[in-house]
Structure formats: C-alpha cells, structure tokens
C-alpha positions as CSV (number, residue, x, y, z in Angstrom):
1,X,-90.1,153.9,-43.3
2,X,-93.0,155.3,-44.8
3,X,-95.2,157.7,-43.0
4,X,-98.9,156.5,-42.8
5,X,-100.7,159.8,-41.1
6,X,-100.7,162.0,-44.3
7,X,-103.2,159.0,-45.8
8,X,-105.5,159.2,-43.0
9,X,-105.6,162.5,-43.0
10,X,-107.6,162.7,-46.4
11,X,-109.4,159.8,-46.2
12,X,-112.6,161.5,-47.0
13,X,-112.2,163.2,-50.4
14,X,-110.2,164.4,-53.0
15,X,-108.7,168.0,-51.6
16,X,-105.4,167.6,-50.5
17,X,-105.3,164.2,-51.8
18,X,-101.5,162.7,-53.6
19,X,-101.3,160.0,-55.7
20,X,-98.1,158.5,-56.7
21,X,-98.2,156.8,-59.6
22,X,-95.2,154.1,-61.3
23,X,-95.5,153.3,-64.2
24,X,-93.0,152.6,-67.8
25,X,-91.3,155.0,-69.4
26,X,-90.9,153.9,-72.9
27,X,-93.0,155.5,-75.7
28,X,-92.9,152.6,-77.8
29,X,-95.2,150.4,-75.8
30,X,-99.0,148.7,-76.5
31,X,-100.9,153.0,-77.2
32,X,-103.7,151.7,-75.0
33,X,-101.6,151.7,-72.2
34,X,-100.0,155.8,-73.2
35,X,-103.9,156.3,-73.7
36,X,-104.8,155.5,-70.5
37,X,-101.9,157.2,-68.4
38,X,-103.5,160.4,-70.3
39,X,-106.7,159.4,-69.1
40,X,-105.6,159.2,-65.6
41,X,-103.7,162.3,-65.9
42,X,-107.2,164.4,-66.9
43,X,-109.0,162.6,-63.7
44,X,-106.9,163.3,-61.6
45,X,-106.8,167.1,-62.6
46,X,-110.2,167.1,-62.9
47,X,-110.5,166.0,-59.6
48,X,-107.7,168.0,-57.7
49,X,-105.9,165.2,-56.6
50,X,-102.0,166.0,-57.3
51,X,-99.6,163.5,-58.7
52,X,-96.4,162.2,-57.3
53,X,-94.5,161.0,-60.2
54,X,-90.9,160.2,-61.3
55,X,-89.9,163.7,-63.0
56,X,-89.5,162.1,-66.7
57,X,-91.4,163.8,-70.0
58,X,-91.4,160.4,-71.7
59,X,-94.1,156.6,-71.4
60,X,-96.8,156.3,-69.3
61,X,-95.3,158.9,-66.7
62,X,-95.0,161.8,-68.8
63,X,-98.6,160.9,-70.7
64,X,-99.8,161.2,-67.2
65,X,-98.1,164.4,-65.6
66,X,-98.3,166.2,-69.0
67,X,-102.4,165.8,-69.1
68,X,-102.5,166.7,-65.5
69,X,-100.6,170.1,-66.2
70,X,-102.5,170.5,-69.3
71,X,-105.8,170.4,-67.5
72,X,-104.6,172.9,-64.6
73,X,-103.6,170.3,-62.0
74,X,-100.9,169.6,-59.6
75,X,-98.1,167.7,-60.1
76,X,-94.8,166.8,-58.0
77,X,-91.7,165.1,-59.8
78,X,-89.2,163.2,-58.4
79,X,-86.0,162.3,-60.4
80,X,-82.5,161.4,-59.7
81,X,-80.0,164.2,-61.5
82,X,-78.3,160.9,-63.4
83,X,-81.8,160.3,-65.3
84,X,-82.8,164.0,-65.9
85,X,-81.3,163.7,-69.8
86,X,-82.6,159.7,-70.4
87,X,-85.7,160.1,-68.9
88,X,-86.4,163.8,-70.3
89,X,-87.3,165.8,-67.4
90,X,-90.5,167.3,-67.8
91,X,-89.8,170.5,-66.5
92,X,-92.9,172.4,-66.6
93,X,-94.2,171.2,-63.6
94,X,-92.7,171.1,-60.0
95,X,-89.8,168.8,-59.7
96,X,-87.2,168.0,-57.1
97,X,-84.3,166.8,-58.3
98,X,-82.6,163.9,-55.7
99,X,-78.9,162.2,-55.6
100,X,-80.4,158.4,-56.2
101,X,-83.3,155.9,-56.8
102,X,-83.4,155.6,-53.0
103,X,-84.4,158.8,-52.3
104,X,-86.3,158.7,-55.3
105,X,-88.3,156.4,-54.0
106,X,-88.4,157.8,-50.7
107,X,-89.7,161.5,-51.6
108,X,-92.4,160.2,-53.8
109,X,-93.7,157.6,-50.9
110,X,-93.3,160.1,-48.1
111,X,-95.3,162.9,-50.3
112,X,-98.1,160.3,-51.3
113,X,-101.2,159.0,-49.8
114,X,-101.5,156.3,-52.3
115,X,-100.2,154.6,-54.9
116,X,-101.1,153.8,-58.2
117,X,-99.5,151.1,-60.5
118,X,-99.9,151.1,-64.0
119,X,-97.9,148.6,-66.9
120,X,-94.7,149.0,-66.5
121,X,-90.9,147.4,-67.0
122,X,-88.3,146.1,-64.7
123,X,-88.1,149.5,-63.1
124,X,-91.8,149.7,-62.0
125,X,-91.4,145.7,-61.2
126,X,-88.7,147.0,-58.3
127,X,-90.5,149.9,-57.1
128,X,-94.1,147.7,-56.7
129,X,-91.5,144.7,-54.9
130,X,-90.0,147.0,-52.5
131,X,-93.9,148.7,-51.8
132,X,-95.6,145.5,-51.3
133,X,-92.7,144.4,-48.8
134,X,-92.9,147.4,-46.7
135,X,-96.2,146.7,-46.5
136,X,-95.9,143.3,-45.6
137,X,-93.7,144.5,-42.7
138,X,-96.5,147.1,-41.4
139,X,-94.2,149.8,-42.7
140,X,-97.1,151.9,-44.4
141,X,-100.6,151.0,-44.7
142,X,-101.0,153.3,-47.8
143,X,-103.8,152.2,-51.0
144,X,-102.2,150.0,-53.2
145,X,-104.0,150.0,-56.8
146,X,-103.1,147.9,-59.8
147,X,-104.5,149.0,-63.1
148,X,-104.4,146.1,-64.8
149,X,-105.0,146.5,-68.5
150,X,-105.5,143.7,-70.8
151,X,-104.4,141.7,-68.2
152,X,-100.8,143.2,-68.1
153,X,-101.0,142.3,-63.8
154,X,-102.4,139.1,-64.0
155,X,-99.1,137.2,-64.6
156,X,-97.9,139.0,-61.5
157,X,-100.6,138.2,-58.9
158,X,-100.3,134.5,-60.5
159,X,-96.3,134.9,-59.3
160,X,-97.6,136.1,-55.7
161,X,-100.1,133.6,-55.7
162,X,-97.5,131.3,-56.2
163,X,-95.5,132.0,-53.4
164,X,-98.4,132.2,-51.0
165,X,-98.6,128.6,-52.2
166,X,-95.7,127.8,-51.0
167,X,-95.6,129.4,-47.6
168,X,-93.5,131.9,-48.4
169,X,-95.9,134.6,-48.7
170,X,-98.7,134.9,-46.0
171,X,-102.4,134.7,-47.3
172,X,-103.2,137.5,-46.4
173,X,-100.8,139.9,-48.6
174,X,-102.3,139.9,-52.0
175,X,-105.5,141.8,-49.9
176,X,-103.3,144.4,-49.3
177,X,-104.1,146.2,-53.0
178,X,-106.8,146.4,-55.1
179,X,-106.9,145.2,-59.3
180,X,-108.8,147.7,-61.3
181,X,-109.2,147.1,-65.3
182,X,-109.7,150.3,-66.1
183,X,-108.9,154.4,-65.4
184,X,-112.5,155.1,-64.2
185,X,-112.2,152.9,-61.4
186,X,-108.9,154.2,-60.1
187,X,-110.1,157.0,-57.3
188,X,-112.9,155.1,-56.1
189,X,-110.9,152.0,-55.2
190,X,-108.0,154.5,-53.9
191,X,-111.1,156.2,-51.8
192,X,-112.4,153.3,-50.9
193,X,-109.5,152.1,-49.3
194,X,-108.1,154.7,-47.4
195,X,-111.6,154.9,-45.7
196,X,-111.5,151.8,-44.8
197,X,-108.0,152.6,-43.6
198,X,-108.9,155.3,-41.6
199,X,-111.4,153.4,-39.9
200,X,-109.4,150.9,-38.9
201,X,-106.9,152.9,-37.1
202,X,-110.0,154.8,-35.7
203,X,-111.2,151.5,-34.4
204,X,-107.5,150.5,-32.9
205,X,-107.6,147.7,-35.2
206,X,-103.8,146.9,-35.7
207,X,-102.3,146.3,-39.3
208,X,-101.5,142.6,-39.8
209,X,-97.7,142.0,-39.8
C-alpha cells in the first residue's frame, strides 16, 4: 500500500516536493521524446523538486536524472542489483540498490508525491497498470500525469476508454490523472492536483473506491 500523507504534506509548492517519473529506457527511440526527458530533468532542478527514478544511465530515465544532476538538483534511484549492468546505473547520483521490481516499485512510490509518466515500453506499460489499479482501489491518492507527446498516450486512454465501455472500468477512473502535451505543463498539472488533493482530505471528502 502506498502512503498518501507525504503528498499532502507539500501540496503547496515545490520545496520538499518528489516526483517519480517512469519512463523507457532505450536510447534508440523518436529524439523528441530523449529531448524532452532532458527538458523535464532541467525543470525540475530548476525548481527543487527531486526525482524518484529507476537508477539506469540509459532512455528517457537517464536523459532525465543526468540533466537534473547536471543542473545541481536532487535525485533518488531505485534499481534492482539484476539490472544495475543492463540498465547502466547511473551512479553519480543517490541510488539504492533493491533485491526486485517489487521493491523497485515500492521505494520509488513510497518516496514520491507524484508521478509522472512519460513514452515508454512494456516495462513502463506495467508500472502505469499496477499505479492506476492501486488507485482504483483507494490505495494512494497520489497526482498521476501523462506526458503525452505526439500522441504516444492517446492509444492508451482509447484502451481505458474502452473498458469503461464495457463496464469493466468505472467512469470515473480515467479522472484520476491528468494528459499534458508537453514538459512546461508538467508541475503545474502535478501542483494543481495535489492541491486539490489536499483539499479534499481537508474537507473529509472521501476518495471514490
């Protein structure tokens, strides 16, 4: 189960904030996409929010970390010893090496107040799955922000869409992130969500389940 409180607590600005980001980890994919992940990287330096990412040196992930430590930022890795040689651990930076995915996953939820999601493979498929379905069983109420760049998303929220549909999903699931289409409009949507977070739980309004 994901701890919620660490999200209220900074649901007013950027000191003290975490982001974790997933995300691909191939350098061989569309350059807008590396691009961006540097972009991201410099705004979150620039704005002293750390980032929570998965340890590696290589794609989108290691674009990202390597411009935050470049521009005097924080950053936290998380990566399982079996990946430290295929995903080149980026060592520069603080990281904690775990046993498996699970805890993987785990430590980068339980240090985060948000998450960001930016194109990625299978792997970044499983990690947004398991997020959204914790969320759709009230186990965090953590931001949830899609960056979805040339439209890499949209085939996914057409999927959800689909199941909703169906009556497999309930309606309200697909409000519980936010779609961006580009890096500028990543913190604001991620601020703009954990106030409206915060004031919910200040209210008592309960989480829908």
């Amino acid at each position: 189960m994901v701890d919620s409180t660490h999200a209220m607590s900074s649901a007013t600005g950027s000191k003290d904030l975490s982001i974790a980001l997933f995300c691909g980890s191939s350098n061989t994919t569309d350059p807008a996409f590396l691009e961006a992940a540097t972009q991201f990287g410099e705004v979150l330096a620039r704005s002293g929010v750390r980032l929570v990412y998965g340890g590696g040196g290589v794609g989108l992930m290691g674009r990202a970390a390597k411009a935050v430590h470049a521009n005097g930022g924080d950053v936290l890795g998380v990566i399982p010893d079996f990946l430290r040689s295929r995903e080149v651990v980026y060592d520069e930076v603080e990281t904690v090496v775990v046993t498996n995915m699970h805890d993987r996953k785990q430590r980068m939820y339980q240090a985060s107040d948000a998450f960001v999601i930016m194109p990625g493979g299978v792997g970044t498929l499983e990690e947004v799955i398991e997020l959204i379905s914790w969320r759709r069983l009230n186990l965090h109420a953590k931001p949830i922000v899609f960056v979805n760049l040339n439209d890499f998303w949209s085939p996914f929220f057409t999927l959800i869409d689909h199941t909703v549909a169906h009556n497999l999903t309930p309606p309200w699931l697909p409000e519980a992130w936010r779609s961006v289409s580009s890096v500028d409009e990543i913190l604001p949507a991620v601020k703009e969500m954990l106030k409206s977070a915060g004031a919910m739980e200040t209210d008592g309004v309960a989480t829908k389940a």
